[in-house]
TORPA-4810 file (N, C-alpha, C, O; in nm, 3 decimals):
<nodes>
NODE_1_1.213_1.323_1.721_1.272_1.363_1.594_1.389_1.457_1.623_1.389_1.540_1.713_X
NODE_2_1.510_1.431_1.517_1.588_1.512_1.552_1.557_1.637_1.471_1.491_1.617_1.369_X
NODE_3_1.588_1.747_1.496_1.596_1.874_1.454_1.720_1.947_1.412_1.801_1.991_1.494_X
NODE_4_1.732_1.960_1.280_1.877_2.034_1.222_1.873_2.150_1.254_1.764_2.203_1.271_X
NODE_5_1.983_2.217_1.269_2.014_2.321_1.338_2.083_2.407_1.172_2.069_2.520_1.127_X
NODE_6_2.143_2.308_1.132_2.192_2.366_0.964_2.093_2.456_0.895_1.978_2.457_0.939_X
NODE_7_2.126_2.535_0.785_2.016_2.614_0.721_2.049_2.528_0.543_2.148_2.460_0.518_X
NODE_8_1.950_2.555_0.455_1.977_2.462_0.352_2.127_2.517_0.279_2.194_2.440_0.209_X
NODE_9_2.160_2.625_0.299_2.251_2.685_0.218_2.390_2.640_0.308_2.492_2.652_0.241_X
NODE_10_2.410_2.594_0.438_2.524_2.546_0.487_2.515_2.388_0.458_2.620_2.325_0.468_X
NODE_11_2.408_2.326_0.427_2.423_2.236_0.427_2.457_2.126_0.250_2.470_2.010_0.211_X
NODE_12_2.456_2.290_0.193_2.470_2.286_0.016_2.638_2.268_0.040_2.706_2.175_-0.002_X
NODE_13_2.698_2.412_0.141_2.874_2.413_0.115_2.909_2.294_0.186_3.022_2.255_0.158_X
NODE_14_2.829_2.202_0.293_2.917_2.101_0.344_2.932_1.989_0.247_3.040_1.935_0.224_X
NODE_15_2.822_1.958_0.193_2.798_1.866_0.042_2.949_1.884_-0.005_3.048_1.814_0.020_X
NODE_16_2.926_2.058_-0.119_2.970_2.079_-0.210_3.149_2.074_-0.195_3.231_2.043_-0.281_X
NODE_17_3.172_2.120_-0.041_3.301_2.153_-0.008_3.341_1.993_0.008_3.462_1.977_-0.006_X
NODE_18_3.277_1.886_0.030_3.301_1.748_0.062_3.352_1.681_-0.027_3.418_1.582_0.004_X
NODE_19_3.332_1.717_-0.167_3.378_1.682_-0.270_3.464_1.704_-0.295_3.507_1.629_-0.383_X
NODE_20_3.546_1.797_-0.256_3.705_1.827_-0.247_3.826_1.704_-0.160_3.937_1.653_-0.174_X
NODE_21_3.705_1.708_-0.067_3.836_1.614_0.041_3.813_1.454_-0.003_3.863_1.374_0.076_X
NODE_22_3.742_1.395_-0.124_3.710_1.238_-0.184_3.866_1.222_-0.246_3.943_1.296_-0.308_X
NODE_23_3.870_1.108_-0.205_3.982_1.050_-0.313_4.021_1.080_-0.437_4.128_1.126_-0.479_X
NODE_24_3.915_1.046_-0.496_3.921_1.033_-0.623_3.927_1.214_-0.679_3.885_1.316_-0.626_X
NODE_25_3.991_1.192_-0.795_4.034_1.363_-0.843_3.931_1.390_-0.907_3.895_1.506_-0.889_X
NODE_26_3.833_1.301_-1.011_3.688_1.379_-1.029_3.619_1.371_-0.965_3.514_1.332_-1.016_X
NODE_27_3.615_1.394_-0.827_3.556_1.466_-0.708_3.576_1.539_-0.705_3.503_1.625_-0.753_X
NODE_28_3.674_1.564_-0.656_3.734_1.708_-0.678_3.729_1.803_-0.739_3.739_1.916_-0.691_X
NODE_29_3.707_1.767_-0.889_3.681_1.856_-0.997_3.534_1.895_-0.971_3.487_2.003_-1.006_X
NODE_30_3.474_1.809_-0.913_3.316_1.842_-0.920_3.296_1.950_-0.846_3.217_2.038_-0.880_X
NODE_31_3.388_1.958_-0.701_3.414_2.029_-0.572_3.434_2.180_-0.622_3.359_2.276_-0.602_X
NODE_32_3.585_2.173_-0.710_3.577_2.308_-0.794_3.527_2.349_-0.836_3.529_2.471_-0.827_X
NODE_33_3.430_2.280_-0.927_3.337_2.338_-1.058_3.187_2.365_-0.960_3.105_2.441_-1.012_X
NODE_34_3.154_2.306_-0.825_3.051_2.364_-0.809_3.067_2.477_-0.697_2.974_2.541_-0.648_X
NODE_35_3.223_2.491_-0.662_3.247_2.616_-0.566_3.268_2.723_-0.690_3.204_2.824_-0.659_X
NODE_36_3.323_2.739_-0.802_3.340_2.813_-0.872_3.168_2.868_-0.918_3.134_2.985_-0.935_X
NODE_37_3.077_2.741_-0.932_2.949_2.800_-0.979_2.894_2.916_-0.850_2.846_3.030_-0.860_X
NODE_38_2.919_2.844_-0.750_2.903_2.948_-0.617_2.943_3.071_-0.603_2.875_3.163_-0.557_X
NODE_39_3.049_3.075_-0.641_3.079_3.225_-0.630_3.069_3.318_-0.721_3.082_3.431_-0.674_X
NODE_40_3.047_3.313_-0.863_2.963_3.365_-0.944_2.839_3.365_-0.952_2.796_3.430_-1.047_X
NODE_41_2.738_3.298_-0.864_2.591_3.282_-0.857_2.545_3.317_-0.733_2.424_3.343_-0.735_X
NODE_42_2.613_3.329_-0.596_2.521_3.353_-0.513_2.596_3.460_-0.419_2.714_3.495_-0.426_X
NODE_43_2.513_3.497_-0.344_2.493_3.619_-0.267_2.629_3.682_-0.215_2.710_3.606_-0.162_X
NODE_44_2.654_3.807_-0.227_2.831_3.794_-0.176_2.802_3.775_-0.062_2.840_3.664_-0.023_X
NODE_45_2.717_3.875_0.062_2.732_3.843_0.146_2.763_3.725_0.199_2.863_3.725_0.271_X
NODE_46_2.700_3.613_0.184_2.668_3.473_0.229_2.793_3.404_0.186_2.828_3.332_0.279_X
NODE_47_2.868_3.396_0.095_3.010_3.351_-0.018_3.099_3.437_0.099_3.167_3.368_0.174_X
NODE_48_3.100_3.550_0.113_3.183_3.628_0.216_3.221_3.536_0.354_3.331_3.495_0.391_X
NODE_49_3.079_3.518_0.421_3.086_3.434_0.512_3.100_3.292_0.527_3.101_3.217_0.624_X
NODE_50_3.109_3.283_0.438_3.155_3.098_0.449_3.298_3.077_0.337_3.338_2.969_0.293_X
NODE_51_3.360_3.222_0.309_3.534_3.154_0.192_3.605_3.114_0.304_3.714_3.087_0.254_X
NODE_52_3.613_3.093_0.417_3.660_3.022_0.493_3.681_2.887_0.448_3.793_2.841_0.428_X
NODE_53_3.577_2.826_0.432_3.510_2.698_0.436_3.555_2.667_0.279_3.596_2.556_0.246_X
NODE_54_3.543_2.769_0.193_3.624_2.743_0.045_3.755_2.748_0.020_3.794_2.716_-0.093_X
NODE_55_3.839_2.786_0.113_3.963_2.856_0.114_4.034_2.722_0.150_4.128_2.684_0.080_X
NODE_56_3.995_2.657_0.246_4.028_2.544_0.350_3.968_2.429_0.225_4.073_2.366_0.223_X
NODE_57_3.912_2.382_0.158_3.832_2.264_0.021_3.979_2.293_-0.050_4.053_2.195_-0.056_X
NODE_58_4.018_2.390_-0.091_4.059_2.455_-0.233_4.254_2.395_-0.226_4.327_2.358_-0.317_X
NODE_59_4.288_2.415_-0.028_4.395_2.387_0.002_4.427_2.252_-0.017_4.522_2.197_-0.073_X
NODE_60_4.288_2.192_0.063_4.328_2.041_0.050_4.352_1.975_-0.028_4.408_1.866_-0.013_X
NODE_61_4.311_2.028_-0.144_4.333_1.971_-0.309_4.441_1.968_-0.326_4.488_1.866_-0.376_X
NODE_62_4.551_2.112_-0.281_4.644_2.100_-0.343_4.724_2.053_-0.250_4.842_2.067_-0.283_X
NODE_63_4.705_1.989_-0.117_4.812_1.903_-0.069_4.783_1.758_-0.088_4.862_1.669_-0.056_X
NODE_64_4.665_1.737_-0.142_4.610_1.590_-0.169_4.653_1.551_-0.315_4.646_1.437_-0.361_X
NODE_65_4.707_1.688_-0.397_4.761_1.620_-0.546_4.883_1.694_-0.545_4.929_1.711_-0.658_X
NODE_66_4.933_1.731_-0.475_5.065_1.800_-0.481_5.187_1.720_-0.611_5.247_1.761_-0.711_X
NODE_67_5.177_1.569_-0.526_5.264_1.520_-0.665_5.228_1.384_-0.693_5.302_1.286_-0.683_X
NODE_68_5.056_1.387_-0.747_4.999_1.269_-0.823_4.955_1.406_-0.938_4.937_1.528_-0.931_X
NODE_69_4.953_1.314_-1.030_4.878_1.385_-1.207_4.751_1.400_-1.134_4.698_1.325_-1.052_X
NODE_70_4.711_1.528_-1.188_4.582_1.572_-1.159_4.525_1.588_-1.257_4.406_1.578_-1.226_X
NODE_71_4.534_1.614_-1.392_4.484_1.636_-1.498_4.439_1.790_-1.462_4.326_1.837_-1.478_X
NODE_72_4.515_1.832_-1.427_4.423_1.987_-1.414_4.363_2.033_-1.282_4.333_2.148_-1.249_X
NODE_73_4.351_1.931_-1.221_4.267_1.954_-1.105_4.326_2.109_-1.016_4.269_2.211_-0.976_X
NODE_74_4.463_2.060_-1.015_4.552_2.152_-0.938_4.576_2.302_-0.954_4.584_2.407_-0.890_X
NODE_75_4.583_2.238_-1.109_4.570_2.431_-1.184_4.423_2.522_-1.102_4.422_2.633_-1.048_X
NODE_76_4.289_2.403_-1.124_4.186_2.469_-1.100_4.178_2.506_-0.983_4.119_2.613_-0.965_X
NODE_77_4.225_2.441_-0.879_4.215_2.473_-0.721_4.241_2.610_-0.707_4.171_2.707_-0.678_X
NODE_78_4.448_2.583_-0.758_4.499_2.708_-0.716_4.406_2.827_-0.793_4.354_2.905_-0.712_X
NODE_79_4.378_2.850_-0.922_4.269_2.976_-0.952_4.167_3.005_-0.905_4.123_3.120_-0.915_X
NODE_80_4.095_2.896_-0.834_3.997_2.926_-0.798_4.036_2.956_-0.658_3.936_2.971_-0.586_X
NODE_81_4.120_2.966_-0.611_4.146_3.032_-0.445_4.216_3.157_-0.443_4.239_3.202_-0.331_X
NODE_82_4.259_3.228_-0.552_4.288_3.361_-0.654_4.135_3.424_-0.628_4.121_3.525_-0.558_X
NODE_83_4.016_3.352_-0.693_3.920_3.436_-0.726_3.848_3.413_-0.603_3.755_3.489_-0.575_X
NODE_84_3.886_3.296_-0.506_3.772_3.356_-0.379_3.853_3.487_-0.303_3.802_3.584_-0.247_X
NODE_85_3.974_3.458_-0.318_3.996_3.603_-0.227_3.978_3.726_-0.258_3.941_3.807_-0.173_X
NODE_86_4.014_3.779_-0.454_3.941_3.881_-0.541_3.791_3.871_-0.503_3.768_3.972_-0.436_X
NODE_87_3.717_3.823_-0.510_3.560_3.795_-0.538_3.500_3.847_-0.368_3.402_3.921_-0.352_X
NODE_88_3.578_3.792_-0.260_3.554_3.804_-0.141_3.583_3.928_-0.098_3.486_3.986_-0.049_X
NODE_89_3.690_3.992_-0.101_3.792_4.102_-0.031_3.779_4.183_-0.127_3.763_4.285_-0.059_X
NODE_90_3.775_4.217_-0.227_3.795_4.374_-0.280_3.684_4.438_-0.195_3.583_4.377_-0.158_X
NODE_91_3.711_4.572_-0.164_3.630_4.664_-0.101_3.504_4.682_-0.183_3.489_4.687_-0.305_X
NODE_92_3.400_4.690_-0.064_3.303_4.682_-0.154_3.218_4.837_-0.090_3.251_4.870_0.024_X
NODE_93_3.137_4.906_-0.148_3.099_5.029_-0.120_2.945_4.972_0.016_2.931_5.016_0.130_X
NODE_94_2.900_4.918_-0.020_2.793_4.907_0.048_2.783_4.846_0.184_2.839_4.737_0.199_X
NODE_95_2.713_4.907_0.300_2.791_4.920_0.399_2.755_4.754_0.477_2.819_4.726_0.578_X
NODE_96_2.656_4.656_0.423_2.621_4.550_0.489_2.767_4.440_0.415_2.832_4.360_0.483_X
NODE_97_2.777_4.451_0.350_2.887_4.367_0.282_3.060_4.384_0.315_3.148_4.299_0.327_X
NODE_98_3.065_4.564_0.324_3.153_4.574_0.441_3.205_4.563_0.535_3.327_4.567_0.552_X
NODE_99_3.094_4.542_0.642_3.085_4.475_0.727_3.120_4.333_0.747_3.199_4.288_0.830_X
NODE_100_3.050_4.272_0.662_3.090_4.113_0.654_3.230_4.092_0.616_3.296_4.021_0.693_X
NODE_101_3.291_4.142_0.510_3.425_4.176_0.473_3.520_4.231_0.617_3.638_4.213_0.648_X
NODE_102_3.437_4.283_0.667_3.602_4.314_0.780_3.548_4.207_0.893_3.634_4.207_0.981_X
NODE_103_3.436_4.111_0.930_3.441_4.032_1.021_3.488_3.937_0.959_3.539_3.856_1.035_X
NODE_104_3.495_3.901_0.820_3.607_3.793_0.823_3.745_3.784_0.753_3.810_3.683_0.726_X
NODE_105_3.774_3.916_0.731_3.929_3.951_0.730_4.020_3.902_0.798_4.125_3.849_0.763_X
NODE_106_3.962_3.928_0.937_4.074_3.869_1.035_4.128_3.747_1.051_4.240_3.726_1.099_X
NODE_107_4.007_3.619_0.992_4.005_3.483_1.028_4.099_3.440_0.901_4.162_3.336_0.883_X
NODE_108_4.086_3.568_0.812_4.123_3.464_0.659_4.275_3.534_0.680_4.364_3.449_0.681_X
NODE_109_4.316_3.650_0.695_4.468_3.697_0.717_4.504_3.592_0.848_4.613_3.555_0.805_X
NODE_110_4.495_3.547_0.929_4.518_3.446_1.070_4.544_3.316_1.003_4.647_3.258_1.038_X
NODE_111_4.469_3.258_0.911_4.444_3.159_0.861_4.560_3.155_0.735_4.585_3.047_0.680_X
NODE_112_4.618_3.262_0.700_4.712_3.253_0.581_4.872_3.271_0.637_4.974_3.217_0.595_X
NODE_113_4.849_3.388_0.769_4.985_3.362_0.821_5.037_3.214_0.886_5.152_3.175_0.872_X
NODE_114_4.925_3.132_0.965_4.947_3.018_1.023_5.036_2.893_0.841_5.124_2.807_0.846_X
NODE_115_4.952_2.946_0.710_4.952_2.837_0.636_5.116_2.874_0.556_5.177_2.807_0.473_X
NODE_116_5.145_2.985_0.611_5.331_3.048_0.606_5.377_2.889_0.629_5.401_2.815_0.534_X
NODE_117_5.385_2.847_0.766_5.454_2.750_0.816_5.414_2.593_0.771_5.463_2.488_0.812_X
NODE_118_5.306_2.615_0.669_5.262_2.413_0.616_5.383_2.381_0.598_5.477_2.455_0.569_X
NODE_119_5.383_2.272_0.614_5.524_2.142_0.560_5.521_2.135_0.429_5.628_2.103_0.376_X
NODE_120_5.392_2.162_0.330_5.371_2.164_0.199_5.397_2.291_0.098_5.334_2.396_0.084_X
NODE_121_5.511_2.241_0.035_5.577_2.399_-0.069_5.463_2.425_-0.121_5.473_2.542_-0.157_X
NODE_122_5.403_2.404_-0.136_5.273_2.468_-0.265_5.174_2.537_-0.150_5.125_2.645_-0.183_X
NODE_123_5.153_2.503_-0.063_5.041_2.525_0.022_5.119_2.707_0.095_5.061_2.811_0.128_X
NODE_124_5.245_2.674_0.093_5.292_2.806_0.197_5.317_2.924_0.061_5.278_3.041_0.073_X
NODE_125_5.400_2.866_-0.087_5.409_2.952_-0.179_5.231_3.033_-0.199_5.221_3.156_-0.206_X
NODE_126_5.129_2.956_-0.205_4.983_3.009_-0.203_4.946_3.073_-0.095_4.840_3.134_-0.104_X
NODE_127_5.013_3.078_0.023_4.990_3.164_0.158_5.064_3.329_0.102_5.008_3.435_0.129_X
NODE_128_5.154_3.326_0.047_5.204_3.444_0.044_5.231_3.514_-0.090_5.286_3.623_-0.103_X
NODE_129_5.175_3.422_-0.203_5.074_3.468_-0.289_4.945_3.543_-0.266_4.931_3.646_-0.331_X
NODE_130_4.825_3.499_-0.161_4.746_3.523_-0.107_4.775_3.662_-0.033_4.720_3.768_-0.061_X
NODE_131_4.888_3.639_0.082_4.885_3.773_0.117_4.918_3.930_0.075_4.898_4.039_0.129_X
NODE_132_4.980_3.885_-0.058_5.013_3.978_-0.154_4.906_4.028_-0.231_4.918_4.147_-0.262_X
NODE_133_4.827_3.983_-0.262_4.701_4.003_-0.378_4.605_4.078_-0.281_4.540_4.174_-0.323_X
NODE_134_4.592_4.019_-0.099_4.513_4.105_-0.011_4.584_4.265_0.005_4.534_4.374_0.033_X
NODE_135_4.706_4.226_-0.025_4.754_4.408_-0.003_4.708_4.500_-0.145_4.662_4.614_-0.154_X
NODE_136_4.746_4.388_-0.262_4.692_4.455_-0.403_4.560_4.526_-0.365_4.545_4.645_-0.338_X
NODE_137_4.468_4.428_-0.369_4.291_4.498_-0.407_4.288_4.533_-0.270_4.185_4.600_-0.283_X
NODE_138_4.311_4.543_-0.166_4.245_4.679_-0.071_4.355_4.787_-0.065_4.340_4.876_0.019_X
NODE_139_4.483_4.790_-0.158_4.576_4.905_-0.154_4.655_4.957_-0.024_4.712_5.065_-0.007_X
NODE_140_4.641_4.862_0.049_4.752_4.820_0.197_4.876_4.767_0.218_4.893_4.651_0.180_X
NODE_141_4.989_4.842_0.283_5.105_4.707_0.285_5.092_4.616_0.362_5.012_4.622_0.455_X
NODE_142_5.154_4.532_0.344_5.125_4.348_0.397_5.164_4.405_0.551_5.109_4.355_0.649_X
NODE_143_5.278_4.531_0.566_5.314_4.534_0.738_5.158_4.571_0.766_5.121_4.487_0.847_X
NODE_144_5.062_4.646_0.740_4.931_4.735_0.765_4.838_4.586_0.767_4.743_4.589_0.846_X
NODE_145_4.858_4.447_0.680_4.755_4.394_0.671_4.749_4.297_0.799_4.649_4.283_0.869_X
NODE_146_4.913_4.211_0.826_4.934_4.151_0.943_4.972_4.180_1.041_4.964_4.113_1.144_X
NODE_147_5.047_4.337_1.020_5.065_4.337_1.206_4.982_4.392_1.285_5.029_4.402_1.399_X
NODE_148_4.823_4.453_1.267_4.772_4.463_1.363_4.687_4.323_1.396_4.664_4.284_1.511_X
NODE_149_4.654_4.271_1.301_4.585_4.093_1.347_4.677_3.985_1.388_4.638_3.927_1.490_X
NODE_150_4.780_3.946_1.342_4.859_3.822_1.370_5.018_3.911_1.402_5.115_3.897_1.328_X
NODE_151_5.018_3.971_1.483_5.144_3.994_1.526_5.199_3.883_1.657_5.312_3.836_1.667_X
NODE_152_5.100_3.864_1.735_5.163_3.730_1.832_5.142_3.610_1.780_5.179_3.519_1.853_X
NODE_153_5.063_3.559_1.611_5.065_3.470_1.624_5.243_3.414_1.512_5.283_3.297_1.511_X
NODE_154_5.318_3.533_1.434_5.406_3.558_1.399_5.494_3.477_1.510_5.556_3.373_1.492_X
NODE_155_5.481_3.559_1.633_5.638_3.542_1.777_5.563_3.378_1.781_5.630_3.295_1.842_X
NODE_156_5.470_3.344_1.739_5.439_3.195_1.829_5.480_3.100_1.712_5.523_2.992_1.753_X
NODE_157_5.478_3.109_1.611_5.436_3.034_1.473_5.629_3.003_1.360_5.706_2.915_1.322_X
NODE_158_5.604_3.163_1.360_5.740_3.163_1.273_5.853_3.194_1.359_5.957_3.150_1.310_X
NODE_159_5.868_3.247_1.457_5.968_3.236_1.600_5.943_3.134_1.697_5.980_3.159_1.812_X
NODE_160_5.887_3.024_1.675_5.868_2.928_1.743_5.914_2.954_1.895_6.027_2.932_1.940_X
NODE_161_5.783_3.014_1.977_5.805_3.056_2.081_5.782_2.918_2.198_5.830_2.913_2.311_X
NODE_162_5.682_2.798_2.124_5.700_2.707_2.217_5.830_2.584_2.189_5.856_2.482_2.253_X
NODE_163_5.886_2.635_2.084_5.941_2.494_2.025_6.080_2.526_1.963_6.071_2.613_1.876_X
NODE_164_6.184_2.487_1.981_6.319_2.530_1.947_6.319_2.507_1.722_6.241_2.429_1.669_X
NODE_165_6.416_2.590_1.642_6.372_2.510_1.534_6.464_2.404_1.531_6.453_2.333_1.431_X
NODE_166_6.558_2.370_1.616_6.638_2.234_1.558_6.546_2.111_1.584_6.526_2.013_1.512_X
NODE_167_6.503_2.138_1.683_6.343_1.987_1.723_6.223_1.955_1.611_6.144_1.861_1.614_X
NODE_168_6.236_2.076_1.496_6.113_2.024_1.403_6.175_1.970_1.298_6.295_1.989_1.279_X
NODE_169_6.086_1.879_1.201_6.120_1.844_1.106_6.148_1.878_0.974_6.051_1.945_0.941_X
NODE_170_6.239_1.869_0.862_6.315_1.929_0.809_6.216_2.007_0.753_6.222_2.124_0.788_X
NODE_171_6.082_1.965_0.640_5.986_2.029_0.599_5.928_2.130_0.670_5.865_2.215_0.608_X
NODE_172_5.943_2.138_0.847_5.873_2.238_0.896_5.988_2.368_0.950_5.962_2.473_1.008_X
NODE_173_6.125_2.311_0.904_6.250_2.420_0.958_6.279_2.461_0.812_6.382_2.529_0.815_X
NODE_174_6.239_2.451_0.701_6.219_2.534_0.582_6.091_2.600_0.576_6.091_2.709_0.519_X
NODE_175_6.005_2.567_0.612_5.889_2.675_0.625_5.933_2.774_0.727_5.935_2.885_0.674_X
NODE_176_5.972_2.781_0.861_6.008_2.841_0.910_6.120_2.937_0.897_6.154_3.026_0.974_X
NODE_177_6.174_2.899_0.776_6.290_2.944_0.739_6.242_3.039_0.635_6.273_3.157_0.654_X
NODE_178_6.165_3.007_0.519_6.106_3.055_0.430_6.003_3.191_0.497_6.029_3.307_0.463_X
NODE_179_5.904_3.166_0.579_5.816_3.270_0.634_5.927_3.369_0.699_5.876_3.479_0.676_X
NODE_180_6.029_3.391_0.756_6.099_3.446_0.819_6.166_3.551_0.693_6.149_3.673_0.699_X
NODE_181_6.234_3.494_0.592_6.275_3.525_0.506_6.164_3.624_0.448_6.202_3.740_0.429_X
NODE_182_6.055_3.599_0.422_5.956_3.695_0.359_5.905_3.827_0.439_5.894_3.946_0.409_X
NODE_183_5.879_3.751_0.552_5.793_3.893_0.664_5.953_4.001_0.708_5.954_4.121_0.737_X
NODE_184_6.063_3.915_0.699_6.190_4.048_0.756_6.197_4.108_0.576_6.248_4.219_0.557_X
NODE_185_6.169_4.066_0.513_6.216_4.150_0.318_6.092_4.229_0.316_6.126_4.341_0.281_X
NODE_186_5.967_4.226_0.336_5.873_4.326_0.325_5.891_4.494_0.331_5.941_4.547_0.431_X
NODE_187_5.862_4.548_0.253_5.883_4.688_0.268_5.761_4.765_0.254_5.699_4.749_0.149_X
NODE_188_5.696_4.877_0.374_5.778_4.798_0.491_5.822_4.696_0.568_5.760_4.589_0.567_X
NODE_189_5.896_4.707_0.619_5.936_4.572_0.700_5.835_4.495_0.836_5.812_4.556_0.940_X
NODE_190_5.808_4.419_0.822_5.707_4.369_0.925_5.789_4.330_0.997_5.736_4.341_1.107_X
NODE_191_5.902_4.284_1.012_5.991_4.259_1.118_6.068_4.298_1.095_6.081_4.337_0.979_X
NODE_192_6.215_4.321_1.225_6.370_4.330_1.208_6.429_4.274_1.268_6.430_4.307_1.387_X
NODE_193_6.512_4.157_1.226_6.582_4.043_1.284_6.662_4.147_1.438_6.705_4.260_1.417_X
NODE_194_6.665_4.105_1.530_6.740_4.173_1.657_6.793_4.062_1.784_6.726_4.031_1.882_X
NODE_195_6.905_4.022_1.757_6.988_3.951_1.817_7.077_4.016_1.924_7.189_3.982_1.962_X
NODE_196_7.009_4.105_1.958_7.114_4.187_2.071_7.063_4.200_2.187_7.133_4.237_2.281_X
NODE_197_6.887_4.160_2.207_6.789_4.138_2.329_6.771_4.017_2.389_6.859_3.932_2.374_X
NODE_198_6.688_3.998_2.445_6.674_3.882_2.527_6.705_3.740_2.445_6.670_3.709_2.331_X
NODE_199_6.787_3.661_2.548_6.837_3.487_2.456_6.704_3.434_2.336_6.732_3.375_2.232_X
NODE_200_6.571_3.465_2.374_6.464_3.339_2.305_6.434_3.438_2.222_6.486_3.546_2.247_X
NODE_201_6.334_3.427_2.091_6.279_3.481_1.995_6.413_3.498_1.892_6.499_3.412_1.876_X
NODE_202_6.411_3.602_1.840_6.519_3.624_1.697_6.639_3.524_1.699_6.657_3.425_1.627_X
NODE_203_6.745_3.594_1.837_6.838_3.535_1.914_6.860_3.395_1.890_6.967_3.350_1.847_X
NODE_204_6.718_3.299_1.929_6.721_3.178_1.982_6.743_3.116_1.792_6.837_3.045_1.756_X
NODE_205_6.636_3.164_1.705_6.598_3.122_1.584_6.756_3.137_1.534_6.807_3.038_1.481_X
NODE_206_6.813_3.225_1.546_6.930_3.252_1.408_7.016_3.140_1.515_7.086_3.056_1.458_X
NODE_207_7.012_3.138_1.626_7.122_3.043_1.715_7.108_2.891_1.651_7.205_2.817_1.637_X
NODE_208_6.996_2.862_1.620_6.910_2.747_1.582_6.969_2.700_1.428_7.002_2.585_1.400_X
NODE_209_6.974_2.837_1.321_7.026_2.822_1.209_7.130_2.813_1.194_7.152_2.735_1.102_X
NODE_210_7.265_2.874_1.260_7.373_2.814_1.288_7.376_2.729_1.314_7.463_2.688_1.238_X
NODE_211_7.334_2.612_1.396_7.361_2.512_1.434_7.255_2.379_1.350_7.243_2.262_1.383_X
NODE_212_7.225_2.415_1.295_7.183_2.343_1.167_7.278_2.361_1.075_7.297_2.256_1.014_X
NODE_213_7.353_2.458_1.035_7.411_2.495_0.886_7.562_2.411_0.954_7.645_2.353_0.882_X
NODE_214_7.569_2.419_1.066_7.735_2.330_1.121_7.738_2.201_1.104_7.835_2.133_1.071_X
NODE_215_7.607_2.159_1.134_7.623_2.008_1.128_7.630_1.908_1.012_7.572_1.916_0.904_X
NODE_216_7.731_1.791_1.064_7.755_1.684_0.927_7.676_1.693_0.831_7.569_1.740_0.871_X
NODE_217_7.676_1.666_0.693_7.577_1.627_0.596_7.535_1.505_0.657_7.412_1.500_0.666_X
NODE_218_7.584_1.422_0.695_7.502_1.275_0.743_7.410_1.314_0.830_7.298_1.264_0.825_X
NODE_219_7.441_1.402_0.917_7.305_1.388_1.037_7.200_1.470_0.986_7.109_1.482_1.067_X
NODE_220_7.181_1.537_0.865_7.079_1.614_0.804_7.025_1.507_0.741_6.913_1.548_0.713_X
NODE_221_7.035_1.364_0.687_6.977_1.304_0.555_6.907_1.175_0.713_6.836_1.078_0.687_X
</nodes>
């Protein structure tokens, strides 16, 4: 006999979260309406430790209806990924839930700077929506929330430290363009553009945007 290793309550969010990634959009709705019953009904701790797993259902929706009629579906995603991060992250006084709250802080701020760079406008505008609302309810600036967790994954991600930006594709050299734009405007500033140090990083990126902004309109289409 095989033996599950699952507990019944992970094996409720793999169900429930499954219903998000179905074709069909009243799946989906079902997906919402029974992650939304979740997080008003059960345990924070336990909801704490698995909005990962809701955060990631809630996205896919909205790159899976980005631009088919959803009847709503879309509205509901995006609110309901508003209230897992309110519902999850506001500080909470009691010290076991605290706890859980700062072990998965890190995964869900990591997980929102990486979603800066999606190819999908809706998916990166909700990344930095998200990271704004995390500075609101714990009363932190966004420099205090990402640069002690994702500061190298910033130089790897949005300075494309393995990958030049003229080599990506147009959707992923406007995200890159866009995340750059946000983390250097922050006040404080989480970055400062510096083109006067070594050729790769800042240097290489703005070298990159020049030479995108020179070229023909034909070789852009």
């Amino acid at each position: 006999a095989v033996v599950s290793t699952q507990s019944t309550g992970d094996v409720l969010v793999d169900k429930l979260c499954g219903l998000c990634y179905d074709r069909a959009w009243y799946s989906k709705v079902g997906g919402v309406t029974a992650i939304e019953w979740l997080i008003i009904n059960a345990p924070l701790k336990w909801t704490i430790r698995n909005q990962q797993l809701f955060i990631n259902a809630t996205i896919y929706i909205m790159i899976d209806l980005h631009e088919e009629v959803s009847y709503g579906t879309m509205g509901r995603a995006q609110a309901l990924y508003e209230k897992i991060m309110r519902h999850c992250n506001t500080p909470n006084p009691l010290p076991a839930i605290s706890a859980a709250q700062e072990k998965s802080f890190h995964g869900v701020v990591h997980h929102l700077v990486k979603e800066m760079m999606s190819p999908y406008p809706v998916v990166r505008k909700q990344a930095r929506q998200a990271l704004t609302l995390l500075s609101e309810i714990t009363c932190k600036t966004l420099k205090e929330i990402i640069e002690p967790l994702s500061k190298d994954l910033i130089a790897e991600t949005v300075f494309l430290k393995k990958q030049p930006l003229f080599h990506l594709p147009e959707n992923k050299q406007l995200a890159c363009m866009e995340a750059v734009v946000f983390c250097s405007s922050l006040q404080p500033r989480l970055i400062t553009l510096d083109v006067t140090t070594a050729p790769g990083g800042h240097k290489r990126l703005l070298e990159d945007v020049l030479l995108i902004c020179n070229l023909p309109q034909a070789d852009l289409l």
